[in-house]
KOLGU-588747 format. One record per residue (C-alpha): x, y, z; residue in one letter; residue number from 1. Coordinates in steps of 0.5 Angstrom, whole numbers, plus 500, padded with zeros to 3 digits. Layout:
<pts>
    px    py    pz   rest    nr
     X     Y     Z      a   NUM
...
</pts>
This chain:
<pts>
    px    py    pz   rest    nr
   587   762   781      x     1
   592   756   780      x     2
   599   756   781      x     3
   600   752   776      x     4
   596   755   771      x     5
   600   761   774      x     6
   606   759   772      x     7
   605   755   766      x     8
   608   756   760      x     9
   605   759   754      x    10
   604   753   749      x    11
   600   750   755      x    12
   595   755   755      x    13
   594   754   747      x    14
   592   746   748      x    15
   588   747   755      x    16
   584   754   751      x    17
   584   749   744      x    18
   582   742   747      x    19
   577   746   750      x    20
   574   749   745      x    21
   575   744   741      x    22
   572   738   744      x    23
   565   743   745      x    24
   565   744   739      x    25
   565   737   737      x    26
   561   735   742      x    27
   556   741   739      x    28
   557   739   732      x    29
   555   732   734      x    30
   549   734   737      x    31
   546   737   731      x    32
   547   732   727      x    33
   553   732   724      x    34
   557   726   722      x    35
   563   724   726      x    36
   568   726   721      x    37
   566   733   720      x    38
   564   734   727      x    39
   572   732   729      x    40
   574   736   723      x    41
   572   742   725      x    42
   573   741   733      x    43
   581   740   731      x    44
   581   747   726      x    45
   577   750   732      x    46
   582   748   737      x    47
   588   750   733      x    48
   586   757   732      x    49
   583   758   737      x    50
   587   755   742      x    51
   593   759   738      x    52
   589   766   739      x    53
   586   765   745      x    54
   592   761   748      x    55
   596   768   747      x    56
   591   772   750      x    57
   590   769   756      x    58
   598   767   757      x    59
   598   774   757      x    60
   593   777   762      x    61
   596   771   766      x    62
   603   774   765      x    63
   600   781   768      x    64
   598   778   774      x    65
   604   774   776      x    66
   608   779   775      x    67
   604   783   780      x    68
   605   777   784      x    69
   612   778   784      x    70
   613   784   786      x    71
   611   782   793      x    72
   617   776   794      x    73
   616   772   801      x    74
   608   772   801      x    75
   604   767   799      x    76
   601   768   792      x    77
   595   762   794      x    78
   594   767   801      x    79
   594   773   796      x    80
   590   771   791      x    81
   584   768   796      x    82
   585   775   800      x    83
   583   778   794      x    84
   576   775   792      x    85
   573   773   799      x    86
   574   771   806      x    87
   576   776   811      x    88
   582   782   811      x    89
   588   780   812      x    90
   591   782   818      x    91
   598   782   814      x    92
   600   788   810      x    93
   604   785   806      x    94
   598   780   802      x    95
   593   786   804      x    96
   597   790   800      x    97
   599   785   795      x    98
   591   783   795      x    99
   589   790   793      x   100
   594   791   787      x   101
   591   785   785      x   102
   584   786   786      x   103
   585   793   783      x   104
   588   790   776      x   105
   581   786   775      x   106
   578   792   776      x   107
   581   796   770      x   108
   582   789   765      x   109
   574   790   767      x   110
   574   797   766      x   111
   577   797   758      x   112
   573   790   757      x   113
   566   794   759      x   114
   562   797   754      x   115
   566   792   749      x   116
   561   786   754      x   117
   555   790   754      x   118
   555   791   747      x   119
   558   784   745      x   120
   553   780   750      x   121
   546   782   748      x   122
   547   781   741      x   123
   550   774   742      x   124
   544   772   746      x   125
   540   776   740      x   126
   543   771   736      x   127
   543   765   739      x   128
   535   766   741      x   129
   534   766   733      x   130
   539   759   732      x   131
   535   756   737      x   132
   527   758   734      x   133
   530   757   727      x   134
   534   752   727      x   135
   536   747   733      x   136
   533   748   740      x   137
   541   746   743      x   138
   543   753   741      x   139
   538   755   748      x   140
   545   752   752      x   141
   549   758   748      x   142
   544   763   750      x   143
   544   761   757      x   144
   551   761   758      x   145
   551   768   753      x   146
   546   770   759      x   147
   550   768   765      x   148
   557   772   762      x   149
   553   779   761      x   150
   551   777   768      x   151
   558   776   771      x   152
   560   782   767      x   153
   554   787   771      x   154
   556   784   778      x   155
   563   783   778      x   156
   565   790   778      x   157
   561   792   784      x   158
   563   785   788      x   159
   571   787   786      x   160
   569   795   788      x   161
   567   792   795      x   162
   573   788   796      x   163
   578   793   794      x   164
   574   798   800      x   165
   575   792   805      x   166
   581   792   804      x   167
   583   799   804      x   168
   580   799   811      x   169
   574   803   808      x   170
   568   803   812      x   171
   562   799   808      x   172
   557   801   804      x   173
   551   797   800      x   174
</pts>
């Protein structure tokens, strides 16, 4: 996690989210054959509305974090934050604490986004596997990148349970 994207202000996160989705979506559009116009067209009205909605989500999931930060004055929050996804313990209690907290709001986003994931993620691979057979084989990067989010939300909580049980002091299990 930056800082500066920690800090930044919500208008910033509306533009990074928009221009991103944005230019895929051109660039996707184009590659399927669209013309220019319409592919630009509809990057920018992707971009408007989805960096508008996107852009408020992810400002305020950010803002949880940066107040968890904040609670913990004097402390480093590039050390908290690298304490809390890798590397060894910390041996100041103070970023172990402020670690863990950390560590332990990514569990609970995870918990209520779980079945929201499991649900969401197979039916976008279903889909997009259908777009690929029946209309453009480009649609397998969708697929892939749809497999690898499934993924991620499968593995991510055991990866952040044994963090925050290292950084409790608890022994390890496997």
């Amino acid at each position: 996690m930056q800082i500066w994207w920690l800090t930044a202000p919500r208008w910033a996160h509306c533009i990074a989210a928009g221009a991103l989705f944005g230019a895929i979506w051109t660039v996707l559009s184009r590659l399927q054959g669209e013309p220019w116009a319409a592919s630009l067209g509809g990057g920018v009205f992707g971009a408007v509305f989805f960096g508008l909605f996107f852009g408020w989500w992810l400002h305020r999931q950010i803002a949880r974090t940066r107040e968890l930060l904040a609670q913990t004055p004097g402390v480093d929050p590039r050390v908290v934050s690298r304490a809390a996804r890798r590397g060894s313990v910390p041996d100041d209690p103070g970023v172990r604490t402020a670690a863990l907290a950390l560590v332990e709001q990514q569990q609970a986003v995870l918990r209520r986004q779980r079945v929201l994931q499991r649900v969401m993620w197979p039916v976008m691979i279903a889909l997009g596997a259908h777009q690929a057979v029946s209309s453009s084989p480009w649609w397998w990067l969708a697929v892939a990148l749809f497999v690898f989010f499934l993924v991620l939300g499968l593995v991510e909580p055991r990866r952040l349970d044994r963090r925050a049980r290292a950084l409790r002091g608890e022994p390890h299990l496997t």
